[in-house]
BAFI-3210 file (N, C-alpha, C; in Angstrom, 3 decimals, decimal comma, padded with zeros to 6 digits):
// residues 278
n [1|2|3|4|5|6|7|8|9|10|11|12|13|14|15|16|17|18|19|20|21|22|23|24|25|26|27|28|29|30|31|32|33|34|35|36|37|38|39|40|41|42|43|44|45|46|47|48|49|50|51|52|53|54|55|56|57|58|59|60|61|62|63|64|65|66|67|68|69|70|71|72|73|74|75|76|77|78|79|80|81|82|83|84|85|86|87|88|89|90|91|92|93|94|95|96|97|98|99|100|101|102|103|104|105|106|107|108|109|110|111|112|113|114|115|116|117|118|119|120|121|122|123|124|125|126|127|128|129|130|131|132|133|134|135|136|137|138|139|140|141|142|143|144|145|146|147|148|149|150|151|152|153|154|155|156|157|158|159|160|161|162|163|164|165|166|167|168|169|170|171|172|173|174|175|176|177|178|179|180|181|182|183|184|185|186|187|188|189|190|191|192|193|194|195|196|197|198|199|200|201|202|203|204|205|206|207|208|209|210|211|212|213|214|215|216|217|218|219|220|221|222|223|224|225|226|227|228|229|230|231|232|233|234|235|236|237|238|239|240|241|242|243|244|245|246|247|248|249|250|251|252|253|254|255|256|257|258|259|260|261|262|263|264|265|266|267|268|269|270|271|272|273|274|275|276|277|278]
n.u [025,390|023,497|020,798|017,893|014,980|012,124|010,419|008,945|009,006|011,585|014,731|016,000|018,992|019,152|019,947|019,756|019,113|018,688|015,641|012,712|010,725|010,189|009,318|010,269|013,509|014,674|017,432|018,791|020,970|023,988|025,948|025,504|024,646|026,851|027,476|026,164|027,535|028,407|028,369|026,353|024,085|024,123|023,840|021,394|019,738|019,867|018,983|016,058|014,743|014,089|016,134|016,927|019,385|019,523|020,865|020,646|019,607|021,067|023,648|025,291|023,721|021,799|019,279|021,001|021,695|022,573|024,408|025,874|023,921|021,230|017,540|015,744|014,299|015,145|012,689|012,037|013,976|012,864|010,235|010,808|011,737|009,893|008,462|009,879|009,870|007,325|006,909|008,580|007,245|004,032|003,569|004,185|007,463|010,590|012,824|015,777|018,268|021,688|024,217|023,843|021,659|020,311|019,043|016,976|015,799|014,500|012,911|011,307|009,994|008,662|006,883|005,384|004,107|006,175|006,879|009,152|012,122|015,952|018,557|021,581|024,818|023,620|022,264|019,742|018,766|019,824|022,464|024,483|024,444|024,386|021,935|022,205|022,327|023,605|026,476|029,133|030,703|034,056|036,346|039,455|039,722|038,191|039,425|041,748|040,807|039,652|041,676|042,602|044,507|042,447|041,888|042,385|039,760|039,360|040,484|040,863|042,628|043,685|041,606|041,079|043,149|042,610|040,347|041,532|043,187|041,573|039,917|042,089|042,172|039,556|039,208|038,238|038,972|041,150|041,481|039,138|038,297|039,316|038,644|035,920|035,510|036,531|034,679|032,321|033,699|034,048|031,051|029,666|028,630|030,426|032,879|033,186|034,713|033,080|031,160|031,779|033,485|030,988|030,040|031,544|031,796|029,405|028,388|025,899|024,337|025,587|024,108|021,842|018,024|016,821|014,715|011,712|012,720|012,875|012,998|011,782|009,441|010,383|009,169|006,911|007,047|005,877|007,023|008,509|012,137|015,685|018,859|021,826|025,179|028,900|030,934|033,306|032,569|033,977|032,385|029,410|029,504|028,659|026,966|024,782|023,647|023,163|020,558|018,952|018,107|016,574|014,745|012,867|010,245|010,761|012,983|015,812|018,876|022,127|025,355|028,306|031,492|033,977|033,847|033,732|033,204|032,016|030,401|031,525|032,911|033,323|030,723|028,551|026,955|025,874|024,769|022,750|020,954|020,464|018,987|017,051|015,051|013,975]
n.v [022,523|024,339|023,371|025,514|027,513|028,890|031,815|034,754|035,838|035,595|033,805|031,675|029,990|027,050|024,315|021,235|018,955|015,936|014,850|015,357|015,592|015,764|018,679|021,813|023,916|026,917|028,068|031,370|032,681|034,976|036,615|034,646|031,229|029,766|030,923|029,342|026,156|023,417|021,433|022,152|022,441|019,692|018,671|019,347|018,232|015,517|015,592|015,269|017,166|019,143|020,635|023,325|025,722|028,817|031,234|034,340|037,501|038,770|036,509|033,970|031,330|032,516|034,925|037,507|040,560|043,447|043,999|046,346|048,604|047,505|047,184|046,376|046,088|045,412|044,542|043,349|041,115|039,954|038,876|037,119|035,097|034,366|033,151|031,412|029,509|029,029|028,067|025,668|024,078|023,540|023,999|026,643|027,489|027,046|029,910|030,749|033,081|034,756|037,080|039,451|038,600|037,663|040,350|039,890|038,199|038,748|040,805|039,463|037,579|039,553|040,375|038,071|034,789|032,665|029,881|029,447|030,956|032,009|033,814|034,758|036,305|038,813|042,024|044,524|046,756|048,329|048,305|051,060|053,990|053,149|052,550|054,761|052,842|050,468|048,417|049,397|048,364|046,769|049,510|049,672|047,490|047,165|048,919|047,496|045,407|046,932|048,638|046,951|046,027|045,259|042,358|040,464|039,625|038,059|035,811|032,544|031,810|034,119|035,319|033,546|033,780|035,923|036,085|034,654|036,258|038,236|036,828|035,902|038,535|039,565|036,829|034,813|031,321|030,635|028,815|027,517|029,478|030,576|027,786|028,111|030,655|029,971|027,940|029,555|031,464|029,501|029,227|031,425|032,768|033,041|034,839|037,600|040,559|042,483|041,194|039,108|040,057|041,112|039,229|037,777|039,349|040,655|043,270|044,308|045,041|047,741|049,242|048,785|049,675|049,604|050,907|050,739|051,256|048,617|047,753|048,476|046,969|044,576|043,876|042,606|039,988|036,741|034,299|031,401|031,783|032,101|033,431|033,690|033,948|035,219|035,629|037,174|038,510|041,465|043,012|042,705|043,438|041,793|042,877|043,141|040,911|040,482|042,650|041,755|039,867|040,854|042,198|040,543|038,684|036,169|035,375|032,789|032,971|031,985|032,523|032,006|030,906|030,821|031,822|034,421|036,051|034,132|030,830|028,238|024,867|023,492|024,279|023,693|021,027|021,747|024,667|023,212|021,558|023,844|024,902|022,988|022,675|024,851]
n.w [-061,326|-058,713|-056,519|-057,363|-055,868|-057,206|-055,626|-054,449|-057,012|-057,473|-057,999|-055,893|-054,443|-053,128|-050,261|-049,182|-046,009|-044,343|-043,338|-046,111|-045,312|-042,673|-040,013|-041,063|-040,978|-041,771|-042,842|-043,511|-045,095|-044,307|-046,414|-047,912|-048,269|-046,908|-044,631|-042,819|-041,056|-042,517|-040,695|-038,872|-039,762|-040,155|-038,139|-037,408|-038,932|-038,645|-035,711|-036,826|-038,617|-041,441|-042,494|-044,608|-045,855|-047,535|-049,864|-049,932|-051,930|-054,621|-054,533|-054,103|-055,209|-055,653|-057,518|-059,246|-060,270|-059,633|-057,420|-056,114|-056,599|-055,772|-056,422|-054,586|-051,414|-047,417|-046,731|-048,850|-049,029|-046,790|-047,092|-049,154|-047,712|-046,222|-048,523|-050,013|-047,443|-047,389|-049,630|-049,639|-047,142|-045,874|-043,093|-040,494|-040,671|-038,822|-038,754|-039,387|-038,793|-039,776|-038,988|-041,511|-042,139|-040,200|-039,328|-041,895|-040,931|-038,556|-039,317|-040,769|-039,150|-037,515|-039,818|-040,862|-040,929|-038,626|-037,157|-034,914|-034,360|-034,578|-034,186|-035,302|-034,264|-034,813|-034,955|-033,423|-035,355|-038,183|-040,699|-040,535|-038,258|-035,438|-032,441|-029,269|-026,912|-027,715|-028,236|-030,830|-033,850|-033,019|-033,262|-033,837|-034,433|-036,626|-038,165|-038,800|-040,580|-042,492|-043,330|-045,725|-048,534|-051,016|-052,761|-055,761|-057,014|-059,254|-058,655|-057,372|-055,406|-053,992|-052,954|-051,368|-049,432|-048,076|-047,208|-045,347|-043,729|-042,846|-040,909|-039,268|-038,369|-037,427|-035,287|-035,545|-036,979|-039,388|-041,031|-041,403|-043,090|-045,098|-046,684|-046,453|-048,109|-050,444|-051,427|-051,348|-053,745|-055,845|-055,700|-057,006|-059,588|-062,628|-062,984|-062,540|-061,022|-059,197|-058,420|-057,471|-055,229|-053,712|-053,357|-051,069|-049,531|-048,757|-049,633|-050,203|-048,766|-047,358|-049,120|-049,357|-048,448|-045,621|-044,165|-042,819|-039,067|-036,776|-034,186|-032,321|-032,046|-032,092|-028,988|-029,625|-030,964|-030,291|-030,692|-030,137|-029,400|-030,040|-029,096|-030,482|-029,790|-030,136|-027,986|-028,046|-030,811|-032,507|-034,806|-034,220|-031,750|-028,058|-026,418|-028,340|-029,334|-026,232|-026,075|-028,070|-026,203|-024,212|-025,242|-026,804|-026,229|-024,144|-024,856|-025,325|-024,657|-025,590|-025,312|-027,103|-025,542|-026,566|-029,755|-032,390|-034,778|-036,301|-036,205|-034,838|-035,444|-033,311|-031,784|-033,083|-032,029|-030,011|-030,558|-032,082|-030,537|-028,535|-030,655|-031,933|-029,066|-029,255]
ca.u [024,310|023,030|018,875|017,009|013,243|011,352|009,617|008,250|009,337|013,293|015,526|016,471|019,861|018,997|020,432|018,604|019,694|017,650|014,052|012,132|009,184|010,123|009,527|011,233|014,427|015,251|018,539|018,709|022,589|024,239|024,705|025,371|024,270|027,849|027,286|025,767|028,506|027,877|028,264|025,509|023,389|024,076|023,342|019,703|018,995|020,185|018,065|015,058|014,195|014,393|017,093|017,017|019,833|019,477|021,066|020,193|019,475|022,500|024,705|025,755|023,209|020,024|018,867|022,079|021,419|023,484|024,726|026,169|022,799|020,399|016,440|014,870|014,358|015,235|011,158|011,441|013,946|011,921|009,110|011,410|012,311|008,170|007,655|010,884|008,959|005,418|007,279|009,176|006,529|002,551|003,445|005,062|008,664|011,425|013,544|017,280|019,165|022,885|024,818|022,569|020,822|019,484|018,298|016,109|015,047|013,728|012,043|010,303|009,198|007,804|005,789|004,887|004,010|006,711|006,669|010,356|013,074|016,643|019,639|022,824|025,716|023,093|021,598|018,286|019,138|020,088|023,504|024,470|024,546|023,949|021,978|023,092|022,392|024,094|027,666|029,559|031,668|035,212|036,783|040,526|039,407|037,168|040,345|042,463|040,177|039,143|042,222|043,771|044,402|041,612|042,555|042,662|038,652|039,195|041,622|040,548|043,748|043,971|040,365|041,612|044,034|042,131|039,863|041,929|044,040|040,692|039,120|042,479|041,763|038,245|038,830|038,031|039,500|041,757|041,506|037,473|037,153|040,035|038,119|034,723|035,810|037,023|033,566|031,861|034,328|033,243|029,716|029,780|028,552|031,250|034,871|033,247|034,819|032,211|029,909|032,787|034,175|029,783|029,472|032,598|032,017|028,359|028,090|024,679|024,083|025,825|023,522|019,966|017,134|016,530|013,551|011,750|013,212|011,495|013,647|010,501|008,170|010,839|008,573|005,779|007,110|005,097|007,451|009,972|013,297|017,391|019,856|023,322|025,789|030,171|031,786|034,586|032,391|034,231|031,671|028,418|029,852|027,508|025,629|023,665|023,118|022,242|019,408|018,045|017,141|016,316|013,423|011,799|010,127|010,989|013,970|016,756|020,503|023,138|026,898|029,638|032,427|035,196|034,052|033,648|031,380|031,696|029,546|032,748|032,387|032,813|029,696|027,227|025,554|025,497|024,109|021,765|020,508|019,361|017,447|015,903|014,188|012,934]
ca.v [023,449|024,199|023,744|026,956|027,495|030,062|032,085|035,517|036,067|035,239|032,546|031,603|028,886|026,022|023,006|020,259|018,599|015,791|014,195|016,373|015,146|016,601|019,833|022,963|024,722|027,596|029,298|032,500|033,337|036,354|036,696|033,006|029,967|028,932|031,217|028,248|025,490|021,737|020,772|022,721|021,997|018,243|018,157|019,721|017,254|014,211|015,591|015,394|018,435|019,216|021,700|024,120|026,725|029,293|032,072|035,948|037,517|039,120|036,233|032,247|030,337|033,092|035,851|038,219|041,610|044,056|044,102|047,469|048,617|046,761|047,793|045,821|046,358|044,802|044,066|041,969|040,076|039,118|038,380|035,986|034,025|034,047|032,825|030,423|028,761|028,467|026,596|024,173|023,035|024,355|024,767|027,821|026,705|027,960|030,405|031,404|034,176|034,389|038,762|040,505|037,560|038,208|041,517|039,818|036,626|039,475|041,217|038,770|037,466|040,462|040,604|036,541|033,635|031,641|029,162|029,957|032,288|031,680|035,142|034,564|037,108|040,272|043,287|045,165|047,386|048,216|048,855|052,028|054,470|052,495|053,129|054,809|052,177|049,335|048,629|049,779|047,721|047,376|050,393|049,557|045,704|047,328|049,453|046,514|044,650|047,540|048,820|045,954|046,735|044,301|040,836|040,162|038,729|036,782|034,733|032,113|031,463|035,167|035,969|032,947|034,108|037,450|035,964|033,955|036,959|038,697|035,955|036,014|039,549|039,221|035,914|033,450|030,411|030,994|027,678|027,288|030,686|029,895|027,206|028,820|031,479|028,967|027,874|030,747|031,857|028,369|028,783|032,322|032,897|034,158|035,495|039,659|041,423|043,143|040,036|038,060|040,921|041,537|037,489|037,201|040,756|041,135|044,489|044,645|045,382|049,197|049,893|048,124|050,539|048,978|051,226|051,054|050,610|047,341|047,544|048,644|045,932|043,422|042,881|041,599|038,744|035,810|033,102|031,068|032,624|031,736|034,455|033,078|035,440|035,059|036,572|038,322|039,799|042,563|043,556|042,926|043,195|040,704|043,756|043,219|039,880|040,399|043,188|041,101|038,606|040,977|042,720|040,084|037,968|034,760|034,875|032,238|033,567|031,198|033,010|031,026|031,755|031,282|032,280|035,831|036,534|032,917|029,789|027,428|023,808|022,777|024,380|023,056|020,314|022,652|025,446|022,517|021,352|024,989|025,307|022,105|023,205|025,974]
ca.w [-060,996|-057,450|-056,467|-057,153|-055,692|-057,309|-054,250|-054,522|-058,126|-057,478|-057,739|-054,477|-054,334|-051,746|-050,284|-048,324|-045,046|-043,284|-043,847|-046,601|-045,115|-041,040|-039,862|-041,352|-040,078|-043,097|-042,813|-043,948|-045,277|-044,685|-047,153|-048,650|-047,488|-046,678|-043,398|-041,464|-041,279|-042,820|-039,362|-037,627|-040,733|-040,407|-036,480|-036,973|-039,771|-037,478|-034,870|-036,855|-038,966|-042,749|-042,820|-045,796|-046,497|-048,781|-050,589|-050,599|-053,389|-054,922|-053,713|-054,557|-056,923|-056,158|-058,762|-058,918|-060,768|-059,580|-056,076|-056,357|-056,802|-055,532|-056,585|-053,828|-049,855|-046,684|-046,766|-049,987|-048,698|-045,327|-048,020|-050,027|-046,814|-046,123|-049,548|-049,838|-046,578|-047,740|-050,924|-049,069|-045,972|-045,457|-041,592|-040,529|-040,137|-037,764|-039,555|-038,553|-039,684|-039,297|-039,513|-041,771|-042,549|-039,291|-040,055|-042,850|-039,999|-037,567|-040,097|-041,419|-037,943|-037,465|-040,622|-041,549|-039,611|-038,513|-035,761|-034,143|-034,395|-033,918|-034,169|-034,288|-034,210|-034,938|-033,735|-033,492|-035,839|-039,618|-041,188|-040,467|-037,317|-034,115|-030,793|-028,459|-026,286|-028,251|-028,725|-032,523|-034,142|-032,455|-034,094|-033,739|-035,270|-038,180|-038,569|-039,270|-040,949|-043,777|-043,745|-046,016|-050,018|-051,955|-053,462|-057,234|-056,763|-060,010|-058,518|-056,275|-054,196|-053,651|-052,595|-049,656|-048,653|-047,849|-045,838|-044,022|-042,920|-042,223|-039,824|-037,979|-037,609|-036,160|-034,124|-036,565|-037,682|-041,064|-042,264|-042,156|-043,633|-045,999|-047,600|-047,127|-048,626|-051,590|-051,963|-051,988|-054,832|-056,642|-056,273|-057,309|-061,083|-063,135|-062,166|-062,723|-059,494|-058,764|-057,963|-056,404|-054,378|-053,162|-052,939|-050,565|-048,323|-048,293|-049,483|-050,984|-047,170|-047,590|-050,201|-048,987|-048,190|-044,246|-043,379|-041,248|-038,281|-036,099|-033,014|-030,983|-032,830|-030,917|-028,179|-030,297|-031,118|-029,769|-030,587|-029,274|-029,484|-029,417|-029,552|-030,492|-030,071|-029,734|-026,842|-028,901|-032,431|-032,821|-035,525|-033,447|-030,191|-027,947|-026,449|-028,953|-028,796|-025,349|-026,281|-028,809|-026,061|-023,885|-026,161|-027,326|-024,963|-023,526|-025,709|-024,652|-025,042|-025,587|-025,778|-027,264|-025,536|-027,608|-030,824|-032,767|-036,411|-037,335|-035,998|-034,510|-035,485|-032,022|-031,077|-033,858|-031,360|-028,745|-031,283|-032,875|-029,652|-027,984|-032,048|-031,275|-028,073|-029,523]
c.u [023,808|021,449|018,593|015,318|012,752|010,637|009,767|008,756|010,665|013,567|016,449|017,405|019,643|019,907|019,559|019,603|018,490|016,349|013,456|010,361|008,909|009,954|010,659|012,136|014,805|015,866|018,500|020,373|022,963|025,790|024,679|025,375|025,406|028,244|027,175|026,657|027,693|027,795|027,147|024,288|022,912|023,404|021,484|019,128|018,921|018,928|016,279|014,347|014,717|014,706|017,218|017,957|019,664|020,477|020,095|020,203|020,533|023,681|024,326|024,676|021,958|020,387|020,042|021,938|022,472|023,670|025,222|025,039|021,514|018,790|015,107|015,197|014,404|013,757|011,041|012,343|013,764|010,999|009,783|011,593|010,244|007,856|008,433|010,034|008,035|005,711|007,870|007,989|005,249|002,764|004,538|006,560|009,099|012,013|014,443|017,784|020,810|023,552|023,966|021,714|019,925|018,922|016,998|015,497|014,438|012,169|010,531|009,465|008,714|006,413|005,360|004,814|004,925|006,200|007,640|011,151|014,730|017,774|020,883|023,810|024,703|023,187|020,633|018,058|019,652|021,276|023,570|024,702|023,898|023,137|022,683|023,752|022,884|025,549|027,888|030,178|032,952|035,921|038,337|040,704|038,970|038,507|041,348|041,810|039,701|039,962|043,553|043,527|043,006|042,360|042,178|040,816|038,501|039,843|041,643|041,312|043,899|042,935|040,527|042,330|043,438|041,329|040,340|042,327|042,667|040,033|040,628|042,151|040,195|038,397|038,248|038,895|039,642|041,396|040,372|037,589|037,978|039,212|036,447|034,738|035,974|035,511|032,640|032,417|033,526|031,674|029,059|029,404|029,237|032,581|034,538|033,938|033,868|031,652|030,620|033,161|032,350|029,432|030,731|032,336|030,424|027,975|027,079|023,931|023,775|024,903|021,635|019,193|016,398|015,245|012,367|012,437|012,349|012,555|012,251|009,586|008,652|009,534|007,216|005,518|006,638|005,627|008,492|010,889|014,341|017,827|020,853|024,258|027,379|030,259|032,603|034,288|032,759|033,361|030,319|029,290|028,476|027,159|024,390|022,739|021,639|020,759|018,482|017,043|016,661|014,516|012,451|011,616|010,339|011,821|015,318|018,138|021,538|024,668|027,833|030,735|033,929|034,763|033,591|032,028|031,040|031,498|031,168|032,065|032,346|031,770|028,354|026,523|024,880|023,991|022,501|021,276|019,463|018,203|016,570|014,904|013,886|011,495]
c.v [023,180|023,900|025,192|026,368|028,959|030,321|033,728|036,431|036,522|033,972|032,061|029,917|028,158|024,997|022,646|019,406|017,927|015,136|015,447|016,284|015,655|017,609|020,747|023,816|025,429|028,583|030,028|033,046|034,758|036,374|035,200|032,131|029,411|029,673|030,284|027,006|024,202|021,563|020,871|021,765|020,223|017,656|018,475|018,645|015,810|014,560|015,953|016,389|018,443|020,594|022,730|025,022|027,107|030,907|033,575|036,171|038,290|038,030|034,732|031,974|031,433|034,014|036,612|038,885|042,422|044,465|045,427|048,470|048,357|047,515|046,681|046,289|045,053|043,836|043,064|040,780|038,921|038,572|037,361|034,744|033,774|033,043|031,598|029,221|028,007|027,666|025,355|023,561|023,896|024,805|025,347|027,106|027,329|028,515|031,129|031,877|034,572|036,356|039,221|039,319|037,581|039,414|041,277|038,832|037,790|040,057|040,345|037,887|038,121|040,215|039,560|035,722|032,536|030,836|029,002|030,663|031,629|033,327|034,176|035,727|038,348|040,609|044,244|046,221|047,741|048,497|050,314|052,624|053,786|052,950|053,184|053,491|050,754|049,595|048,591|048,687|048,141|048,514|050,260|047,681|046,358|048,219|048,980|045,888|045,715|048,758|048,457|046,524|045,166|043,420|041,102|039,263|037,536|035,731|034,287|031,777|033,195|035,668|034,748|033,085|035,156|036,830|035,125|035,060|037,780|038,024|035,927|037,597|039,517|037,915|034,784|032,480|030,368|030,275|027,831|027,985|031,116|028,925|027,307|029,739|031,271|028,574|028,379|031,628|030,345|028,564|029,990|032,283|034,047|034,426|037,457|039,919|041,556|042,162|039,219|038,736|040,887|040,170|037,624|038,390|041,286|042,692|044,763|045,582|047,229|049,585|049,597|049,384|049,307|049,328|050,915|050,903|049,082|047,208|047,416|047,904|044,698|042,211|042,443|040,702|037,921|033,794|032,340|031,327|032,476|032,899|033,604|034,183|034,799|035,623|037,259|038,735|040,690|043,101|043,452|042,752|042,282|041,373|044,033|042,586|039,947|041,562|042,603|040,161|039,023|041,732|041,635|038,613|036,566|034,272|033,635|032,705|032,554|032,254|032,184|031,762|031,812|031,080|034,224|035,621|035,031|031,752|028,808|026,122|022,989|023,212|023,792|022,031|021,343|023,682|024,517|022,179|022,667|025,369|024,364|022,280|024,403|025,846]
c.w [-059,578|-057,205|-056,321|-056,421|-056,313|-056,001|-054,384|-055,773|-058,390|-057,161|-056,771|-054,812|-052,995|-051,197|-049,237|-047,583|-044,503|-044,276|-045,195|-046,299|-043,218|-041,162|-040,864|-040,243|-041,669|-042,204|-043,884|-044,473|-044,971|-044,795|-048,202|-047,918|-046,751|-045,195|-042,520|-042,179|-041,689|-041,361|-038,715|-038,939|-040,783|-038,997|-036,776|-037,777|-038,798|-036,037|-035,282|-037,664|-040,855|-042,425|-044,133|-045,678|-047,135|-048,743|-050,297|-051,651|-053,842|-054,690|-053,722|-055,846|-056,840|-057,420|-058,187|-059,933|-060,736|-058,120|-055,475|-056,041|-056,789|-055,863|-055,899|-052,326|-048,802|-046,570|-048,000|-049,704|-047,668|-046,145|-048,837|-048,913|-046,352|-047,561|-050,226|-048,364|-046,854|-049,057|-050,244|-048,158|-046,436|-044,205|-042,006|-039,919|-039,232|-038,981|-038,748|-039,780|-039,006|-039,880|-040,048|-042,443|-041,359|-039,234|-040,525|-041,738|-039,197|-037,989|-040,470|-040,428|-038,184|-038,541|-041,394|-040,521|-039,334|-037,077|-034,581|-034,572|-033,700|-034,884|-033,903|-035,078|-035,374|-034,205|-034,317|-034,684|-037,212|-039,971|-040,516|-038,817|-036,131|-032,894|-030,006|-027,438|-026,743|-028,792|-030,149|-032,162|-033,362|-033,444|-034,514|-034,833|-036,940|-038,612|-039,817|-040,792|-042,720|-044,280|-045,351|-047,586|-050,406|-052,317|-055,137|-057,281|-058,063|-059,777|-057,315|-055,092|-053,554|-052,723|-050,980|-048,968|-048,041|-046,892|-044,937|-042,781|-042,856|-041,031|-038,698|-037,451|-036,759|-035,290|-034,406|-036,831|-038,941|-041,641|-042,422|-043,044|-044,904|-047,555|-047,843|-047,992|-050,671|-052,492|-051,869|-053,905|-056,168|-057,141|-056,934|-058,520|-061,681|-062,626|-061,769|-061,216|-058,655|-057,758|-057,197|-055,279|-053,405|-052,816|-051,368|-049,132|-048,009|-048,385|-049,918|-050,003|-047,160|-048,309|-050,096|-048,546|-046,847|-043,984|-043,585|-040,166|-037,554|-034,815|-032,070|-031,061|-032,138|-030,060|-028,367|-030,504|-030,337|-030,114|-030,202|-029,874|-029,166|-029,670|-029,127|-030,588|-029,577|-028,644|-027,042|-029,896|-031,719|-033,707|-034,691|-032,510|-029,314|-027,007|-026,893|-029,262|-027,706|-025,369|-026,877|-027,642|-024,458|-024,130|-026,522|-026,370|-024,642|-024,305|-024,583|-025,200|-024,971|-026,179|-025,807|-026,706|-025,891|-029,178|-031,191|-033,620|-036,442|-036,233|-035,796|-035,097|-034,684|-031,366|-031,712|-032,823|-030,673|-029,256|-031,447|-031,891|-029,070|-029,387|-031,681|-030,058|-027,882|-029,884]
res [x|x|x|x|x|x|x|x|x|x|x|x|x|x|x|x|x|x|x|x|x|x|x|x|x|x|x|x|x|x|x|x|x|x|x|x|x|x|x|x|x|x|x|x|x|x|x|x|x|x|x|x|x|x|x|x|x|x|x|x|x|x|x|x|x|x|x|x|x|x|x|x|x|x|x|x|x|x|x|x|x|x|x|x|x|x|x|x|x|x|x|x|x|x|x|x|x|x|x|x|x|x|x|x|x|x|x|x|x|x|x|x|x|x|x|x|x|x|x|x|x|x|x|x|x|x|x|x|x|x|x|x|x|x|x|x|x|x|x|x|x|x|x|x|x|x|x|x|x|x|x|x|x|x|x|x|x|x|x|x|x|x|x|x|x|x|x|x|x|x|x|x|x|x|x|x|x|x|x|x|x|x|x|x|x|x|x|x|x|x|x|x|x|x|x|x|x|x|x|x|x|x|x|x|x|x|x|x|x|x|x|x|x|x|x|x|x|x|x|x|x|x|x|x|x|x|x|x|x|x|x|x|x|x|x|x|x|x|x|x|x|x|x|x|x|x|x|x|x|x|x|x|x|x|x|x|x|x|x|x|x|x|x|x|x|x|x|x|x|x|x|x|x|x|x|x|x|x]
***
């Protein structure tokens, strides 16, 4: 069994990294905790900080209903990562959000009190139809990439192999995403498709109710600010990155430049270092 926290009347899957008695750093998954690498996870704890990962809701050890279907909003789960917080520490922690896990980390800036902010590989923006002024997904990549037939999702060698040969298509490293992929499938409840296929691809996303928008609420923010962003997402292109850290003020931008969607494990100090001097 994994740690749950109850926090705004869901079961949110955790893990702990680090002092439980330092500061807060809560990652945000998108959409499972296994987004942010042991590595990066292990550097912020070493440098001082009680690290928390957690789980979305639809997705690894949290409350999982029906992913398909979801009967909650982008707003409850900025309010779960507010209320996941105020259970773990009393001060306002930092909170990082990683793809549409960033989505829910912006959000919930916006509308709770944290004390920093860290983006990595988002954009301002909700699923769906893009600004003008912000680059789409590569179209010739997302081609590839959602052109492929489905895997067998009950069958854990199959569902790795799929994302291996997906991460070489975006610019990823097979093997990590190989055996992330592996334990995601592990920590998954159940073999159903459905829930393995929505644990493994993040689709709860397609189906979320985003609005409002908060692009223009950006430059409200009043707290210190990383944007992490690849140099080759093909899915956020790092246009978007760079808007993020141009909107909201006194943001700092760090671009990796050889990775894509996925957090390299040669950059975790690097990464864990610019969070720290936030």
């Amino acid at each position: 069994m994994h740690p749950t926290v109850e926090a705004n009347g869901v079961t949110l899957g955790v893990e702990h990294f680090g002092d439980a008695s330092a500061p807060l750093i809560l990652l945000a998954g998108g959409t499972t905790m296994l987004s942010w690498p042991d590595s990066l996870c292990e550097a912020l704890g070493r440098g001082g900080r009680h690290v928390v990962r957690y789980d979305l809701r639809d997705s690894g050890a949290s409350s999982t209903v029906d992913p398909e279907a979801p009967a909650y909003t982008l707003r409850d789960l900025a309010a779960d990562a507010a209320a996941l917080a105020r259970a773990l520490d009393d001060r306002p922690a930092h909170l990082a959000g990683i793809g549409v896990g960033g989505m829910v980390a912006q959000v919930a800036a916006l509308d709770h009190p944290f004390a920093a902010l860290t983006l990595v590989g988002t954009r301002p923006v909700a699923p769906g139809p893009v600004d003008d002024d912000l680059p789409d997904h590569d179209g010739p990549v997302m081609k590839r990439l959602f052109s492929r037939g489905m895997p067998d999702w009950s069958d854990r060698s199959a569902v790795g192999e799929f994302a291996a040969a997906g991460a070489e298509i975006l610019g990823n490293d097979p093997v990590t995403a190989r055996t992330t992929a592996e334990r995601i499938w592990d920590r998954t409840p159940g073999t159903d498709p459905a829930i393995q296929m929505a644990n493994q691809l993040g689709l709860v996303f397609s189906k979320l109710d985003c609005k409002p928008r908060w692009r223009e609420r950006l430059p409200s923010l009043a707290i210190p600010t990383l944007v992490v962003h690849g140099r080759t997402d093909p899915f956020f292109p790092v246009g978007n990155g760079e808007a993020l850290a141009r909107e909201i003020p006194g943001a700092r931008l760090l671009v990796l430049e050889d990775a894509a969607t996925a957090i390299p494990a040669a950059a975790a100090d690097e990464i864990a270092a610019a969070m720290l001097d936030r």
